[in-house]
LUMGUKOL-792799 format. One record per residue (C-alpha): residue number from 1; x, y, z; residue in one letter. Coordinates in nm, 3 decimals. Each point is the difference from the previous one (the first is absolute). Layout:
<recs>
<rec num="NUM" xx="X" yy="Y" zz="Z" residu="a"/>
...
</recs>
This chain:
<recs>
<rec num="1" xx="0.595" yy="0.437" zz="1.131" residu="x"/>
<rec num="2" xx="-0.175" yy="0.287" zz="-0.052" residu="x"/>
<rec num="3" xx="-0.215" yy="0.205" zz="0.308" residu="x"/>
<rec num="4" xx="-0.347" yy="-0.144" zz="-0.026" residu="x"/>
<rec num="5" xx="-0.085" yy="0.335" zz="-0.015" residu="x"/>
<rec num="6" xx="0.177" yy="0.108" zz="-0.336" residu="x"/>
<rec num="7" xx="-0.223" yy="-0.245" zz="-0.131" residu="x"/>
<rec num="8" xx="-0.338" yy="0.211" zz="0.058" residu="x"/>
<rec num="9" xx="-0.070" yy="-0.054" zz="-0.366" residu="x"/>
<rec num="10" xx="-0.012" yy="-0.394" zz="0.017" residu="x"/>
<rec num="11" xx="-0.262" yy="-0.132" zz="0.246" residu="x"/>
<rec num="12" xx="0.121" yy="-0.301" zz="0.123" residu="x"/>
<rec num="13" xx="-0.003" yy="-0.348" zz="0.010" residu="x"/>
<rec num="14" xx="0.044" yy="-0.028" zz="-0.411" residu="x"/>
<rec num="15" xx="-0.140" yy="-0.323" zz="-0.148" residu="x"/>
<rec num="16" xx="0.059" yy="-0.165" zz="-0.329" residu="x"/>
<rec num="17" xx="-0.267" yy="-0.093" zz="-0.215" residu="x"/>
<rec num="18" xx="0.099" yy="-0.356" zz="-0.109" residu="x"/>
<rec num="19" xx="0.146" yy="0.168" zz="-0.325" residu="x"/>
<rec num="20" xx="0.256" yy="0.273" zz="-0.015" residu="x"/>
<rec num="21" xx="-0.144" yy="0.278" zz="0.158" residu="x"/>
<rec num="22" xx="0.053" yy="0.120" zz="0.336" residu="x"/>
<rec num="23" xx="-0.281" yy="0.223" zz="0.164" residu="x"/>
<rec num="24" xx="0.020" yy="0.187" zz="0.312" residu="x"/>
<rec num="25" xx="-0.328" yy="0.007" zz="0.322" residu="x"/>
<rec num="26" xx="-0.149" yy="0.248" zz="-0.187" residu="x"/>
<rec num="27" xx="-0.022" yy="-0.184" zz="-0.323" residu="x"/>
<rec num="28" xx="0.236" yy="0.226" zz="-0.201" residu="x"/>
<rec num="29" xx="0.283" yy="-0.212" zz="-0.185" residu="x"/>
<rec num="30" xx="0.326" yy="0.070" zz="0.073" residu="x"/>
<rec num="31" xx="0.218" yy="-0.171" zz="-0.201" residu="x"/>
<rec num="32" xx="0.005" yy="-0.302" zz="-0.260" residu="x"/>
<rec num="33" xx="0.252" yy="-0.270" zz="-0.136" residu="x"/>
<rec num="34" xx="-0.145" yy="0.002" zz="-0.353" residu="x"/>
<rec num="35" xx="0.259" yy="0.021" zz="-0.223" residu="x"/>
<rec num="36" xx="0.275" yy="-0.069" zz="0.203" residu="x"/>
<rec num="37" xx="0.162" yy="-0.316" zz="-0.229" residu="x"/>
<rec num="38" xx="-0.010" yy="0.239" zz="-0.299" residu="x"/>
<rec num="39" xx="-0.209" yy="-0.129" zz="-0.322" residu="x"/>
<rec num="40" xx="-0.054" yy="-0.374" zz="0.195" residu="x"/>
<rec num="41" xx="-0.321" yy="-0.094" zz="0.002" residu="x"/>
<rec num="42" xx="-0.029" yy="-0.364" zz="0.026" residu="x"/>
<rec num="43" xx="-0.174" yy="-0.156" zz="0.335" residu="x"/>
<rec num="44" xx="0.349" yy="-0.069" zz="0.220" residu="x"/>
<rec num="45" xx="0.033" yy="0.411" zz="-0.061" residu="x"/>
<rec num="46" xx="-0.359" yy="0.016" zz="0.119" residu="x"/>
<rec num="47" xx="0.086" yy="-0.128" zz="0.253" residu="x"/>
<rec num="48" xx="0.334" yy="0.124" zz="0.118" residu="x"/>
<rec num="49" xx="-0.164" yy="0.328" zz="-0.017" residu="x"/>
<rec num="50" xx="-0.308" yy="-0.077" zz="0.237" residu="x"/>
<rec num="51" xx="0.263" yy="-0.148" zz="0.227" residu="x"/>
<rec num="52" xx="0.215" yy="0.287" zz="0.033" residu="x"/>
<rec num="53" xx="-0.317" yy="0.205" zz="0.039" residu="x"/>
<rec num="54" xx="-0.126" yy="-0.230" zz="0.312" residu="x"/>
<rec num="55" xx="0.378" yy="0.043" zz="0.106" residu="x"/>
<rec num="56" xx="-0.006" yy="0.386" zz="-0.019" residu="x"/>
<rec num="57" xx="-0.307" yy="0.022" zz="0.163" residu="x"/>
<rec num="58" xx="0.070" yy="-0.245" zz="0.295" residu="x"/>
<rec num="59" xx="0.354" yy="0.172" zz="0.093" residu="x"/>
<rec num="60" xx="-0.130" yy="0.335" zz="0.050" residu="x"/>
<rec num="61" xx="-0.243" yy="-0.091" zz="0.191" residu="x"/>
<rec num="62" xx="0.185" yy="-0.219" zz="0.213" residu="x"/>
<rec num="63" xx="0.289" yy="0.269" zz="0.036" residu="x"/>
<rec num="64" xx="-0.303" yy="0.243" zz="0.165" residu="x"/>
<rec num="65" xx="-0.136" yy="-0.293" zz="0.207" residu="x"/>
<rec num="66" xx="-0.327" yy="-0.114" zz="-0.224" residu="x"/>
<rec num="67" xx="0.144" yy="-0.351" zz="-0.084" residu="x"/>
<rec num="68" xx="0.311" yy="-0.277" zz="0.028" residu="x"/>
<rec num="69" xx="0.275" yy="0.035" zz="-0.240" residu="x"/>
<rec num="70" xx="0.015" yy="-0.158" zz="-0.278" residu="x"/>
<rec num="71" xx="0.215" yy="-0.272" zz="-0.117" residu="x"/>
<rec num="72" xx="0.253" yy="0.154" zz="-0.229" residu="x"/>
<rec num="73" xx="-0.073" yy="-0.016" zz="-0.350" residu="x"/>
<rec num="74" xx="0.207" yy="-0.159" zz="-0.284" residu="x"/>
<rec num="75" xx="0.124" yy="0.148" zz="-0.323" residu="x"/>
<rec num="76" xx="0.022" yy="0.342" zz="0.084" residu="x"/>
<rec num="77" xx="0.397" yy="0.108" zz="0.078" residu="x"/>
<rec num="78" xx="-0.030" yy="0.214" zz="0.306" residu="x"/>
<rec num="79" xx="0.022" yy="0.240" zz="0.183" residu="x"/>
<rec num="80" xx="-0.241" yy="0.226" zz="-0.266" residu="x"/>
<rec num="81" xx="-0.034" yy="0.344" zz="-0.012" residu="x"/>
<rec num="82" xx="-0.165" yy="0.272" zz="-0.052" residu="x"/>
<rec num="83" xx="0.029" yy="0.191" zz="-0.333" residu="x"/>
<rec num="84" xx="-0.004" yy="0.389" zz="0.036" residu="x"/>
<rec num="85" xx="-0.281" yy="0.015" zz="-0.237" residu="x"/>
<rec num="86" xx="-0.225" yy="-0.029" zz="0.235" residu="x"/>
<rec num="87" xx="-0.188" yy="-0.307" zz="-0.148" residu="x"/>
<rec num="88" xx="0.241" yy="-0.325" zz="0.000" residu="x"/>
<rec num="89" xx="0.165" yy="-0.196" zz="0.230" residu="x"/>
<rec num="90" xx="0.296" yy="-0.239" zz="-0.173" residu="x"/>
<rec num="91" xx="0.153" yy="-0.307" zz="0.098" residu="x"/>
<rec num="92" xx="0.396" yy="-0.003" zz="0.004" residu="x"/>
<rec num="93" xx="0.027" yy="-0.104" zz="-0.374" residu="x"/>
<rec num="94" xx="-0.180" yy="0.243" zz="-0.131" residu="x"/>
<rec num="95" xx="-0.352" yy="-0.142" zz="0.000" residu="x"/>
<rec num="96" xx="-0.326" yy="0.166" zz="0.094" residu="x"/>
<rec num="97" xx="-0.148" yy="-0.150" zz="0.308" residu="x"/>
<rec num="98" xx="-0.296" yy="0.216" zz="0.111" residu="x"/>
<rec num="99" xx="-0.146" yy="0.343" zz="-0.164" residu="x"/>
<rec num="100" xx="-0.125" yy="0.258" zz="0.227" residu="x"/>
<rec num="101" xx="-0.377" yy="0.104" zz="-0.111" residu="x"/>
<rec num="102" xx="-0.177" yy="0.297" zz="0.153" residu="x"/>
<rec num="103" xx="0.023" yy="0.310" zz="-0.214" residu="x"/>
<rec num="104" xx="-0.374" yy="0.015" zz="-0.076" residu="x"/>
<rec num="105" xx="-0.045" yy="0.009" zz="0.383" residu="x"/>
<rec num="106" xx="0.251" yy="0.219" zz="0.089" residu="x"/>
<rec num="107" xx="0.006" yy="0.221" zz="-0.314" residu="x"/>
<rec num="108" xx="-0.215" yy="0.283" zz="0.242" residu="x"/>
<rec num="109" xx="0.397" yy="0.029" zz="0.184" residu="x"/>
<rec num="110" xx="0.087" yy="0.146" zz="-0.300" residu="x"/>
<rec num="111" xx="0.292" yy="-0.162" zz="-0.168" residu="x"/>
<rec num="112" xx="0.304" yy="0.043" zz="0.264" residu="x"/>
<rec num="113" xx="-0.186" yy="-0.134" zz="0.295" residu="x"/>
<rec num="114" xx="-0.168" yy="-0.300" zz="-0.207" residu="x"/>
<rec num="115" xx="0.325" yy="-0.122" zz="-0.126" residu="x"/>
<rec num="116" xx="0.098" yy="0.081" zz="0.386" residu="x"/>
<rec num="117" xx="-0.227" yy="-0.206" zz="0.144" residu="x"/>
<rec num="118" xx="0.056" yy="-0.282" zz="-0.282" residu="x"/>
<rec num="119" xx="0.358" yy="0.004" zz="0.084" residu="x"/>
<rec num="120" xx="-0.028" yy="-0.022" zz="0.359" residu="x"/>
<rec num="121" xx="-0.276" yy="-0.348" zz="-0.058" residu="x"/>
<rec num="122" xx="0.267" yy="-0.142" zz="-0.239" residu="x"/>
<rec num="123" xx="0.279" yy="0.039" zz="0.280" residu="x"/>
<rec num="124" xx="-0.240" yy="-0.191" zz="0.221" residu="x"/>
<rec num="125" xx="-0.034" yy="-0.260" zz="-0.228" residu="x"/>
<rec num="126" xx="0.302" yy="-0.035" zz="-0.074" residu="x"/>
<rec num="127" xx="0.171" yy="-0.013" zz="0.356" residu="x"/>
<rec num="128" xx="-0.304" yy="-0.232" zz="0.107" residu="x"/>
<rec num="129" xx="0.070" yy="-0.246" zz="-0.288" residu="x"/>
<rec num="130" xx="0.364" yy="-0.023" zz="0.033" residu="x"/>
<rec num="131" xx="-0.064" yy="-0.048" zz="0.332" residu="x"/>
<rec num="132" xx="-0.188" yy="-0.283" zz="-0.073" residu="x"/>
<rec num="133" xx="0.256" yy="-0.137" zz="-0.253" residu="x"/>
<rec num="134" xx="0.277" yy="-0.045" zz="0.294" residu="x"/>
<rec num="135" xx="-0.236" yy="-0.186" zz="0.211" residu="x"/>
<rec num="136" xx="0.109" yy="-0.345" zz="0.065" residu="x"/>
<rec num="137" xx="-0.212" yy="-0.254" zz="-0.172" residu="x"/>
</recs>
């Protein structure tokens, strides 16, 4: 996991707000699962993506101390990781799992430190979820 303190731009714990979106303490969001089944939009997609969001949110905090793990989530193919664009983390087949948010609060970085500091949330994120994924049940 990443030094708490590379993380100075996300105040945590993070929460999820009962839909897709994941907010850190200061009320900034951080990242989202919308769009992560593609052009799905029916109610069990709904809902897979507010799960994955409460998933996302609950890992991180528990790999920084803020909450229990998770139960491991189905129907994503771990481990995931993090895409160099500094925005999305992907599952193993290919599919989006989470999308780093943050550029209109970071933006005063300046470009290079933004995407920076997105990258460095996404790799926390990621190694907290697929921590979460090997868990035993």
């Amino acid at each position: 996991m990443p030094e708490i303190s590379l993380l100075y731009h996300l105040k945590l714990p993070v929460r999820c707000d009962g839909m897709s979106y994941i907010w850190d303490a200061a009320s900034h969001m951080v990242a989202d699962t919308n769009g992560i089944l593609g052009d799905d939009i029916s109610m069990t997609s709904w809902k897979k993506c507010r799960s994955m969001a409460t998933f996302a949110a609950t890992a991180l905090n528990a790999a920084y101390g803020f909450a229990k793990w998770p139960q491991p989530m189905d129907g994503i193919v771990f481990p995931l990781r993090f895409v160099d664009d500094g925005q999305r983390l992907i599952d193993s087949a290919g599919q989006m799992a989470l999308r780093i948010r943050g550029w209109g609060r970071l933006q005063h970085l300046g470009h290079d430190e933004a995407v920076a500091a997105q990258k460095v949330i996404g790799a926390a994120f990621a190694e907290a979820m697929n921590i979460a994924a090997c868990r035993e049940r």
